[in-house]
C-alpha positions as CSV (number, residue, x, y, z in Angstrom):
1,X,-37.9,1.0,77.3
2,X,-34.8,2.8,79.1
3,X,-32.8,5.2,77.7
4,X,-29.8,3.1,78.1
5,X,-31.5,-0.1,76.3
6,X,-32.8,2.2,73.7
7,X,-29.3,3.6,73.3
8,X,-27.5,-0.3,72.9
9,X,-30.5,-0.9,69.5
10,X,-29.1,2.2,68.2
11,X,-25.6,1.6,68.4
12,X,-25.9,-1.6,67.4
13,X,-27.5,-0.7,64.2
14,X,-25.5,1.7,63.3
15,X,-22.2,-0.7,63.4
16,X,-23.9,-2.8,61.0
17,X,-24.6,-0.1,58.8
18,X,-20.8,0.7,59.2
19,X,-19.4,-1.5,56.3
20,X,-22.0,-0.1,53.6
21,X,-21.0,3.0,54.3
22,X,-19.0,4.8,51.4
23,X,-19.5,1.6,49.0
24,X,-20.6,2.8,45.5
25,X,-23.7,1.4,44.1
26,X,-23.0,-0.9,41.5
27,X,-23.2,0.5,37.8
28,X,-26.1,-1.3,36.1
29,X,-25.8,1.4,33.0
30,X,-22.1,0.0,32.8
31,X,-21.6,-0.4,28.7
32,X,-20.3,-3.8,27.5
33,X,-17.7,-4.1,25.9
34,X,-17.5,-4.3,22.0
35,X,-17.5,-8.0,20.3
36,X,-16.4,-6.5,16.7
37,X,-16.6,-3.7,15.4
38,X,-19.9,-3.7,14.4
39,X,-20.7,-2.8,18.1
40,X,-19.2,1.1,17.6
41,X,-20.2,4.0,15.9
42,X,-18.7,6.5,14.4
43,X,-19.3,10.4,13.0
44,X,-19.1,11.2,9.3
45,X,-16.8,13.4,7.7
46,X,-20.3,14.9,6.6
47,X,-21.7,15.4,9.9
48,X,-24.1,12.8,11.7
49,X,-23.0,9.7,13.8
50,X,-23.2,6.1,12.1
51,X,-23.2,2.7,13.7
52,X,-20.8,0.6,12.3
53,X,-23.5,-2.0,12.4
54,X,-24.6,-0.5,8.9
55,X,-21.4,-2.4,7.7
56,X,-22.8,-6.2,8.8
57,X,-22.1,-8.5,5.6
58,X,-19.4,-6.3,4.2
59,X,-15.5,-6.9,4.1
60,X,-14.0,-3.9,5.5
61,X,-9.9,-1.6,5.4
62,X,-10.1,0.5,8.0
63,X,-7.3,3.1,7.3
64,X,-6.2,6.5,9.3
65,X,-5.1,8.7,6.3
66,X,-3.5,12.1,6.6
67,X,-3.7,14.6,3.5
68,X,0.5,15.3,4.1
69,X,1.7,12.3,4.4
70,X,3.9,10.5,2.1
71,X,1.7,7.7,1.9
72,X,-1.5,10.2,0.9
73,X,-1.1,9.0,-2.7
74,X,-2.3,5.3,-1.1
75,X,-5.9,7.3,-1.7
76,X,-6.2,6.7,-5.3
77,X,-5.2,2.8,-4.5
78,X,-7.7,2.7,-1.9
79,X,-10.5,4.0,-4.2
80,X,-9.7,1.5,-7.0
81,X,-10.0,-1.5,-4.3
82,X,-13.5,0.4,-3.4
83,X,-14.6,0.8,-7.1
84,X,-13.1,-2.7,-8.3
85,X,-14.9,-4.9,-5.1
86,X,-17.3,-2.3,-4.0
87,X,-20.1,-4.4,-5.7
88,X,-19.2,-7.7,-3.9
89,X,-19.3,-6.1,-0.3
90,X,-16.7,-4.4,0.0
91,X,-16.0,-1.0,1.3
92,X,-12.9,1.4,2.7
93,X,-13.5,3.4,5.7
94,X,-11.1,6.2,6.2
95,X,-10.3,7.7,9.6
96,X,-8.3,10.8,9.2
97,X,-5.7,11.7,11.9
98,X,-3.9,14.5,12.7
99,X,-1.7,12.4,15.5
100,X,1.7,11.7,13.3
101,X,3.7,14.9,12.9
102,X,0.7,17.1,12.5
103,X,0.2,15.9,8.7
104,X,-3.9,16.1,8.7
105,X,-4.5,20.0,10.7
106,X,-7.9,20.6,8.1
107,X,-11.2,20.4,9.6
108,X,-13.4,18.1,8.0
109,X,-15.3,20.3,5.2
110,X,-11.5,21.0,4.3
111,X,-10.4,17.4,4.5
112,X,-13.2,16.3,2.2
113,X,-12.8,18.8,-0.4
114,X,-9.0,17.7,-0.8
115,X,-9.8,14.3,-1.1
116,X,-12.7,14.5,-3.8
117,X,-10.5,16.8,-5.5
118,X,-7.2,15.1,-5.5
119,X,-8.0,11.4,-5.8
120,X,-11.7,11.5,-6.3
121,X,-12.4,9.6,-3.2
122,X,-16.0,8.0,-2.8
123,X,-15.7,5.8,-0.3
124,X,-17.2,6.5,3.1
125,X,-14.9,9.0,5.2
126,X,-15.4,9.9,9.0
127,X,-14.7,12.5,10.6
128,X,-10.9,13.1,12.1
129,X,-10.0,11.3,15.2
130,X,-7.2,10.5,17.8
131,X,-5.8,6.8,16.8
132,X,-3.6,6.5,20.0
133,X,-3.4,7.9,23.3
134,X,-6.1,8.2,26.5
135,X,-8.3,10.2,24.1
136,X,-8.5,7.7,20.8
137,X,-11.7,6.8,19.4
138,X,-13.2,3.8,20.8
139,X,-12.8,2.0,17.5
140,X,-9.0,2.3,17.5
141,X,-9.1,1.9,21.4
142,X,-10.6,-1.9,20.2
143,X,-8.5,-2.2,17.2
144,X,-5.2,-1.8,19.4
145,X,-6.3,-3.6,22.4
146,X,-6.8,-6.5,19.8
147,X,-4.3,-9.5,20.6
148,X,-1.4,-9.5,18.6
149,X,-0.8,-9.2,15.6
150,X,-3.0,-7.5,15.0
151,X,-3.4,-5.5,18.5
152,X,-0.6,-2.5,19.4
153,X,-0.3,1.2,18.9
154,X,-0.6,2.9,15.7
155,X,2.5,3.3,14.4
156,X,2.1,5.6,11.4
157,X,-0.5,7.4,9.2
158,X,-2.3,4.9,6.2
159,X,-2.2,1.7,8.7
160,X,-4.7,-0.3,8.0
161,X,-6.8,-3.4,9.2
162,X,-8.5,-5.9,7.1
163,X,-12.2,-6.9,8.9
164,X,-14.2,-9.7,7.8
165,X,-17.8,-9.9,7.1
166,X,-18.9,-10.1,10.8
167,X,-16.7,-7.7,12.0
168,X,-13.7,-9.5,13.4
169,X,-10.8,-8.1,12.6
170,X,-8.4,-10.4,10.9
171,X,-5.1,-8.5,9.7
172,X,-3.3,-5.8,10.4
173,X,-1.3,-3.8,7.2
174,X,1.9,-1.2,8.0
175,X,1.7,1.9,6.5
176,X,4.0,0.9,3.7
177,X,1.8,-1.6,3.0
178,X,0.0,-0.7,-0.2
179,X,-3.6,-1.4,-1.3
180,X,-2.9,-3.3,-4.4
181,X,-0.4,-5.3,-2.2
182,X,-1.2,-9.0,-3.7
183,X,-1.0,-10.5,-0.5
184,X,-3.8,-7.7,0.9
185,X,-5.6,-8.4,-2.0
186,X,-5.7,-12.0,-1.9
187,X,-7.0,-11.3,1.7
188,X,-9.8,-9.6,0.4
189,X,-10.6,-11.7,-2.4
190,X,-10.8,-14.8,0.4
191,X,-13.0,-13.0,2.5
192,X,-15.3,-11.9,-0.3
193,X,-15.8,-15.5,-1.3
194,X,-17.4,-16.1,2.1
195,X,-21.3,-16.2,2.3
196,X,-22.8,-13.0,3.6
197,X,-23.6,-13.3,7.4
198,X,-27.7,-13.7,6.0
199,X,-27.1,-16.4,3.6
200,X,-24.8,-18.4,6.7
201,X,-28.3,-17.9,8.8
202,X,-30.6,-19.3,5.5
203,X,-28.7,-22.6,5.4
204,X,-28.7,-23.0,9.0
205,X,-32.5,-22.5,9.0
206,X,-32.9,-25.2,6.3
């Protein structure tokens, strides 16, 4: 073979190569994206990441709370809804937030004590977390991205959203909103007389 033919089969291959060059690989690791909640996890106020999974069945308010607030007193309401409905599936998960005028600066340990001391809070807290910006949590960055009404920024401390028992999300609460609200609470009482995602499965099964 000349040197001149064998120079043509190089240069020819290396223009086809041409257009692959610089082109990424595609990203087969790529993470869906979240269907409900139930797809996200969270970290305790405790220490120790939870999936949100562990919540399947249940009837959820998700509220970001802030220990200086002037909606912090909405803690005691929020434990009575836990204690009064906590036995039919249903459970409050607070976020805390330190985004609205600096009104939640304790770490966790300190944002704990304050609440077990000051309203006697028992239902499951996690630990503090951005509710807006590039940097929220990925739960708020689904909970905003939601259509509206009940999609948008967080506007204030105590907002809360009302999740049925397969994790879609189904209202969204202002702030001023409180949790013995009779319209929240006729929310919850509808959603709690839904079967339980396992007993939906049994009478399909049938």
């Amino acid at each position: 073979m000349t040197r001149a033919k064998l120079n043509t089969i190089l240069m020819t291959a290396l223009m086809l190569a041409l257009p692959w060059v610089g082109q990424a690989e595609p990203d087969a690791a790529a993470p869906e994206a979240p269907t409900s909640i139930l797809d996200l996890e969270a970290r305790r106020l405790s220490g120790g990441t939870e999936s949100l999974r562990t919540y399947r069945g249940q009837v959820l308010l998700i509220v970001n709370t802030a220990s200086r607030c002037g909606y912090t007193s909405q803690y005691e309401g929020l434990q009575a809804l836990y204690e009064e409905y906590g036995d039919q599936g249903f459970s409050v998960l607070g976020f805390p937030s330190n985004d609205f005028a600096g009104q939640e600066p304790g770490s966790d340990a300190e944002i704990g004590a304050f609440c077990r001391a000051n309203y006697g809070v028992e239902f499951p807290m996690f630990s503090k977390v951005r509710v807006k910006g590039p940097e929220a949590h990925p739960l708020y960055a689904y909970l905003t991205s939601r259509p509206a009404p009940i999609g948008g920024p967080v506007k204030w401390n105590f907002q809360k959203y009302l999740v049925d028992r397969n994790g879609q999300v189904v209202a969204r609460y202002a702030s001023g909103v409180a949790p013995t609200d009779s319209d929240l609470l006729g929310e919850v009482r509808r959603l709690l007389a839904e079967p339980r995602p396992e007993a939906q499965s049994a009478v399909l099964s049938r």
